[in-house]
N, C-alpha and C positions, 0 to 999 in steps of 0.2 A: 504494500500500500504506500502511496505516495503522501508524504506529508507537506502540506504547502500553508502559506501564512497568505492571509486574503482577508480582504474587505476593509481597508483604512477609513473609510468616508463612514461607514455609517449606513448609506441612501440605502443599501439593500445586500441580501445575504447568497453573497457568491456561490458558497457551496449549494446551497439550498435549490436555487436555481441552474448550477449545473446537474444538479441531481437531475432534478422533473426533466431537464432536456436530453438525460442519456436514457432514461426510461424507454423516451419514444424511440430512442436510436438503437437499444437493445433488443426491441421488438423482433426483430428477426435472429439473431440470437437463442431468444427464448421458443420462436417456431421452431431453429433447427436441435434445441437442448428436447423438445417434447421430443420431436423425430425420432433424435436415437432413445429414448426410453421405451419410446413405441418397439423400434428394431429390436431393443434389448429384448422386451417382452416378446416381442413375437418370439424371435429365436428362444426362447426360456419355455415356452410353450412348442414348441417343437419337438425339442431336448425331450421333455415329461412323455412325449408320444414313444420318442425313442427308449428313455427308461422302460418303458409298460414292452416295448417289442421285446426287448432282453429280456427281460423278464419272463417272454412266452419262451424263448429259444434255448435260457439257459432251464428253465422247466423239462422241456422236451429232451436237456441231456444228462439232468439228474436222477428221472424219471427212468434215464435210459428205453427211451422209447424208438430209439433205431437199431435195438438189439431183439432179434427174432423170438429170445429165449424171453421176454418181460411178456412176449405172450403164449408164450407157453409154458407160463408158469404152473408149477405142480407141485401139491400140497400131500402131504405123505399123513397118513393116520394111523398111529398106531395099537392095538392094543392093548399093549398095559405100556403105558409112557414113564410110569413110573423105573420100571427097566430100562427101556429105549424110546429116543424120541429120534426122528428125521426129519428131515429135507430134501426137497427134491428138484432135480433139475428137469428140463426138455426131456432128457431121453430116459428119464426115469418111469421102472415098469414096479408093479406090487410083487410083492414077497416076503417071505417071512426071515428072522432071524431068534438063535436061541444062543444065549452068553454063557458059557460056564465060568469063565474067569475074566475078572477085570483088568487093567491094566494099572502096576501102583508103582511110587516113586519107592529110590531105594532112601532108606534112614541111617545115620552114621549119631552113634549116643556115645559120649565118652563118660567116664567111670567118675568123672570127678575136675574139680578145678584146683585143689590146696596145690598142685605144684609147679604152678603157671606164676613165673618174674618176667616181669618188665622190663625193656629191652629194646635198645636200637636194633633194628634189622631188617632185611629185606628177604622174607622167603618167595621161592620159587618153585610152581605146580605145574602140570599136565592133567590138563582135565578132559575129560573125555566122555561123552552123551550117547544114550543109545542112534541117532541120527547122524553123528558127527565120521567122517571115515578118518581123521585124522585128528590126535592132541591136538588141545588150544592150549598156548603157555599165559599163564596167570602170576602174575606177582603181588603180595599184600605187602608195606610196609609198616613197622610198627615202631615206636617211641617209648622211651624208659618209664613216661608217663604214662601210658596204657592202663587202663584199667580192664579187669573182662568184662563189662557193660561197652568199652567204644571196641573192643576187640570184637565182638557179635556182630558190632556196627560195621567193621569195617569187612569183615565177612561177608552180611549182605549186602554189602554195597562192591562189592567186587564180584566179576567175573566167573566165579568157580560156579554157578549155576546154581546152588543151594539158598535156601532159608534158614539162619540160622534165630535159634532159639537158648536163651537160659533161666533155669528154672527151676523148681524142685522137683525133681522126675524119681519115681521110685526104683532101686537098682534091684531088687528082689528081697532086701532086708529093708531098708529105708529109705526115706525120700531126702535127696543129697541134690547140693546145687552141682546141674548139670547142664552143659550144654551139646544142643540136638541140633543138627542138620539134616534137611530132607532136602533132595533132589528136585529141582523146579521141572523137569521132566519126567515123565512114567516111563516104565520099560523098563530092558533087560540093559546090562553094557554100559551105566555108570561108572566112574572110573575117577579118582581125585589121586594124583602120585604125586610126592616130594621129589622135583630134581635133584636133591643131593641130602646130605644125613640133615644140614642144619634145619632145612625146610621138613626133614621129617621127625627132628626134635621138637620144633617149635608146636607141631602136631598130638606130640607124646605129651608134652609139658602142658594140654588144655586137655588131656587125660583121652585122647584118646587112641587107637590102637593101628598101627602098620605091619603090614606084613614084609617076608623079609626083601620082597621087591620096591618098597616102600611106599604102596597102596595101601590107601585109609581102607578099614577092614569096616564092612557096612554091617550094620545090627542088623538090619534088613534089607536082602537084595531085590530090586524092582525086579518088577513080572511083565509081560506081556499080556495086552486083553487074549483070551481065546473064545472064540465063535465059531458057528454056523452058519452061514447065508445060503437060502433055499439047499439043505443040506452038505452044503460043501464046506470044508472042513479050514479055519484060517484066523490067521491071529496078528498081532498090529500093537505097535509100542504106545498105541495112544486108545484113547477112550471115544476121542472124536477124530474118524477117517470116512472118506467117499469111498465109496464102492458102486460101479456099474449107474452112474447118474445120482447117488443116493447120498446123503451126507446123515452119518450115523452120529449120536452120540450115546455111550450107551452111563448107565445111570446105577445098575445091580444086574447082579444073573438072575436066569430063569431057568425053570423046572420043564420048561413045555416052550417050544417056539413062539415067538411072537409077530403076530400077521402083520405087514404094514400096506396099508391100502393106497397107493399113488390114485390121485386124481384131477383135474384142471382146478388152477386154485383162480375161483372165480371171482373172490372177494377181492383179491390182488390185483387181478387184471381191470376188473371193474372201477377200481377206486383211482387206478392210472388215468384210465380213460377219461375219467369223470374230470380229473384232476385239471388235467391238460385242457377238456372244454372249459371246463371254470376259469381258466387263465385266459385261453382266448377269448370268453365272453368280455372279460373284466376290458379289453385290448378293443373291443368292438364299441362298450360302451365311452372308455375313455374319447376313441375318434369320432364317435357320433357326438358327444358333448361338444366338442371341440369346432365340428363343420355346422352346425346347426348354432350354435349358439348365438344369441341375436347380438349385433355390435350396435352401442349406443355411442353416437357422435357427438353425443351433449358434453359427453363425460370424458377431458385430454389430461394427457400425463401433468401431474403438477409443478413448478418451478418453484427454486425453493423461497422464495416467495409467498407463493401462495400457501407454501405449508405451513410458512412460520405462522398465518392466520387463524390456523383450525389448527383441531386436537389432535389427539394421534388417533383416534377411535377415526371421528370425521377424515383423517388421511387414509387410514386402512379402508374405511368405506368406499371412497372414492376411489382408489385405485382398482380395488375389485373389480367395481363397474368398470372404471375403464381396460382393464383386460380383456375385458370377456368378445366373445367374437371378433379376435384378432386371425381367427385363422379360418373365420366361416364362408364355409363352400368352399375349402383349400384344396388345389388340387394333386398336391402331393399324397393328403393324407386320404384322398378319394378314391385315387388309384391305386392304394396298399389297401385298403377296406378292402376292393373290389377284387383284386388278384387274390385275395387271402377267401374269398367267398367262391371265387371262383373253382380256387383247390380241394374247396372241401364239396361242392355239387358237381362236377366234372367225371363223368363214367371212369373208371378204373379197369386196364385190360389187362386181364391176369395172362402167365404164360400158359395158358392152355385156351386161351381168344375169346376167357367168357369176362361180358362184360357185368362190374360187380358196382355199387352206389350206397355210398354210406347211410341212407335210411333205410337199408335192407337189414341194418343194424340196432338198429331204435334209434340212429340220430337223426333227427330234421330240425326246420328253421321256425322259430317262432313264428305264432302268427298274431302277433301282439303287435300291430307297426310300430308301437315306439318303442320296440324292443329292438328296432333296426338290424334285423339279420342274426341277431344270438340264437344258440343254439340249443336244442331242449333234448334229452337225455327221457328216451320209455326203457326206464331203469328194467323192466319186466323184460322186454325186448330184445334190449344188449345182454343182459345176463343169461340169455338162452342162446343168443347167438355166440358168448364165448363158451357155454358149455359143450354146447353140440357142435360147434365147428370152429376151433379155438384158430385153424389154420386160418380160414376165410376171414377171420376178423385181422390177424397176423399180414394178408396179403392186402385187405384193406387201407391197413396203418403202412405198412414197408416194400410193398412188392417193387420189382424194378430197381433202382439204381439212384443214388443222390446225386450226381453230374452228370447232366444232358451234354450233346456234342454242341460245343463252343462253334464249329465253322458248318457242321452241314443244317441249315435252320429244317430242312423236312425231317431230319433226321432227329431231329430234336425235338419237335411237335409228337414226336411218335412216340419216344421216350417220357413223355409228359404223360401220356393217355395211361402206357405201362407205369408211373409213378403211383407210390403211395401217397396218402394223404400225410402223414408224418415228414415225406421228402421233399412234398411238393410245397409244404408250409413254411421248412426251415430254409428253401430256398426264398420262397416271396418275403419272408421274412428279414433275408441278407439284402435282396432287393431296395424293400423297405428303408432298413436303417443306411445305406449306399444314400437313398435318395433326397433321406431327411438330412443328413450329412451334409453332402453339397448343398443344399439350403441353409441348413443350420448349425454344423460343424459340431463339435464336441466339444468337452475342457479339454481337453489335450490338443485341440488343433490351434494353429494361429488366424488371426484375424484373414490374411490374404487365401487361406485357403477354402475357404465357403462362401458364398453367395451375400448373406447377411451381414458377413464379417465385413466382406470388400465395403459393402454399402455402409456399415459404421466406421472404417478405417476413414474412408472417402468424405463423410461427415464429420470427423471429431477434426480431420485436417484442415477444414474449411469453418469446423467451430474458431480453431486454432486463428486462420487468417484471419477471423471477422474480430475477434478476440482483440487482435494486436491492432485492428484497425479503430473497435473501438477506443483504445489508450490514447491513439492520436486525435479523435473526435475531442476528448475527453481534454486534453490538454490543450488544444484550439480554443476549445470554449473558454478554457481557465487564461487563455493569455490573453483573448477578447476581454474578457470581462475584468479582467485584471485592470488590463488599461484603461478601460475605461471607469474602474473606479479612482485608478490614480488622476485620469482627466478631472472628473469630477470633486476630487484633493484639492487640485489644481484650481479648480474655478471657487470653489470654495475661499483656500486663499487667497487668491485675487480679491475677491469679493469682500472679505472681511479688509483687506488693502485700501482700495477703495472708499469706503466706509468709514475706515478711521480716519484718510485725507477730507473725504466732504465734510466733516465733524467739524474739522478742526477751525 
């Protein structure tokens, strides 16, 4: 701000009066300060189009809804789940299974702690899992200050694969402070060795026992599950393993085989589906709020000015209104409405040349018009049509290929027909946010690279010109008016000059 010293005379107030004359001269100014607020919003109203598209597309991949197996998903039943429970994949068929043995970690108990001193050092282990084909080398170090409470600690916080535990454990006469290590893995082929004596002193001295290869000697060695699958005979270092599409886990043995009944898991497939319309509906309503929304001309971006006037309730009121129908009848977001309507009523041509329509499903199109095109779910419908033909609903959603031929365009019409509706969405959908993009760009892009950007760079430069043009308006006035209050100094004195001569 420029500081200036004005008004000698008295007759009238400089600033005051250059003020009221930059007002009128700001005017255009304050046209082109509304301008880009307008721009801003629009573009910010674009964006929120673009948020809601992500939204459908990043759905569509957590969903995993371009993987053939989401619908044919299959749900395993078992009869006593208390024993076993499953899962089931695609090519999972029914059958039974009977456990005689479960699969248990190995336990390593030592007799006792009184002959454990504390001690700089660095022991060194080979530990070895039932899955591992090769020792993993392990080191603990420990400090004179050691206690065996951080000793436990540092046990389990190291490598060897164990839980370590201390406690009062009873040795067969008493209960003696003892510490327990159990194997964080099940199965057979546990394995903890001292590379060298000191590493299998340091073992002896927390009381517990080595053999003379200097293997921790285990209280108890883990086992292997053993089972039956549809009577075949087989056994597995874990409790939970797949077998033939199936993912077992099993929970106690049985006396008697245990049935497990593979079937289409409808609830699953259903609740995808369902999922994914709910997303896109929410995408249909947002762009019809947006194209329809009435624009009210009464109501322009405020300068700040006019804010200082009003409250902040009456600013946020106002702006509202004036957002609203900044992008009605847009035809960006007409033509992604309409391709995206397009994909999902467009016949589907399976590869065997039958042609297939997604309300052969229970989906079709409201007929509610200000529902504009959302989709309605005959929940009774689709749930028979994924029970009874999980495939036809699967060819519906994925048939065909996600990338049409880029150079032969017939070629690509054709592949469109064979698309699913899943492929055919998450392309119009790339489309889409492409298109909004060049319009209205991202936070990550720069101003010169989108359409709205150009047209705000291109205004804020010409704020810029007019800017510097007003400071010279501004200071014109002020050396105008200046002098002529000094003129007016001037006659003043004269005048009193005069005055005191005719007196005399």
């Amino acid at each position: 701000m420029v500081n200036r010293i004005t008004g000698f005379s008295n007759v009238f107030d400089i600033d005051e009066i250059v003020s009221k004359l930059m007002k009128t001269e700001q005017a255009p100014l304050d046209k082109m300060t509304r301008q880009k607020q307008t721009l801003e919003w629009q573009r910010d109203s674009y964006r929120e189009v673009n948020s809601k598209v992500k939204e459908l597309d990043d759905l569509i991949y957590s969903l995993n809804l371009t993987l053939p197996s989401t619908y044919g998903a299959k749900k395993v039943t078992s009869s006593n789940e208390s024993a076993v429970t499953a899962t089931g994949t695609t090519n999972a068929t029914s059958g039974s299974i009977n456990v005689t043995q479960l699969a248990t970690a190995s336990v390593f108990k030592s007799s006792g702690t009184s002959g454990f001193t504390a001690a700089n050092g660095t022991f060194t282990f080979e530990v070895t899992t039932p899955d591992s084909t090769k020792p993993k080398t392990v080191t603990i170090n420990t400090t004179d200050t050691d206690t065996i409470d951080s000793i436990v600690s540092k046990l389990n916080n190291s490598q060897l694969g164990v839980t370590a535990y201390k406690g009062q454990i009873f040795d067969g006469t008493n209960y003696v402070d003892t510490i327990a290590l159990t194997s964080r893995t099940t199965g057979e082929g546990v394995s903890i060795k001292a590379a060298d004596g000191n590493s299998a002193s340091f073992l002896t001295q927390l009381g517990f026992q080595v053999d003379g290869d200097n293997k921790l000697v285990a209280t108890t060695q883990g086992q292997k599950a053993q089972y039956e699958i549809n009577g075949l005979k087989m056994e597995n270092n874990n409790n939970t393993f797949t077998q033939a599409g199936i993912t077992y886990e099993l929970k106690g043995t049985t006396d008697k085989p245990v049935s497990l009944n593979v079937s289409t898991d409808v609830d699953t497939i259903f609740d995808k589906i369902k999922q994914f319309v709910d997303k896109y509906n929410e995408l249909v309503e947002q762009v019809n709020g947006k194209v329809n929304e009435k624009r009210n001309r009464d109501y322009h971006p405020l300068t700040a000015e006019e804010k200082k006037a009003m409250s902040d309730k009456e600013v946020e009121l106002w702006e509202t209104t004036a957002k609203s129908g900044l992008l009605r009848s847009d035809s960006i977001l007409r033509s992604g409405a309409s391709n995206l309507r397009g994909d999902f009523y467009a016949d589907i041509t399976t590869s065997d040349a039958n042609k297939i329509h997604i309300t052969q499903i229970g989906i079709t199109t409201s007929d509610k018009y200000k529902d504009g095109g959302k989709l309605v779910i005959n929940e009774k419908k689709l749930r028979e049509a994924i029970e009874e033909d999980p495939q036809k609903v699967s060819q519906m959603f994925i048939s065909g290929s996600l990338n049409l031929d880029s150079k032969d365009k017939d070629k690509a019409q054709q592949q469109y027909k064979e698309q699913g509706i899943i492929y055919r969405v998450k392309n119009s959908l790339s489309d889409f946010t492409k298109s909004i993009q060049t319009k209205a760009g991202s936070t990550t892009m720069e101003l010169k690279e989108y359409g709205l950007g150009k047209d705000l760079d291109s205004l804020a430069k010409r704020m810029s010109t007019f800017q510097d043009r007003l400071k010279l308006i501004e200071n014109r006035y002020y050396i105008k008016f200046n002098a002529m209050d000094r003129a007016i100094q001037k006659l003043n004195n004269q005048s009193g000059y005069l005055s005191q001569l005719l007196g005399q």
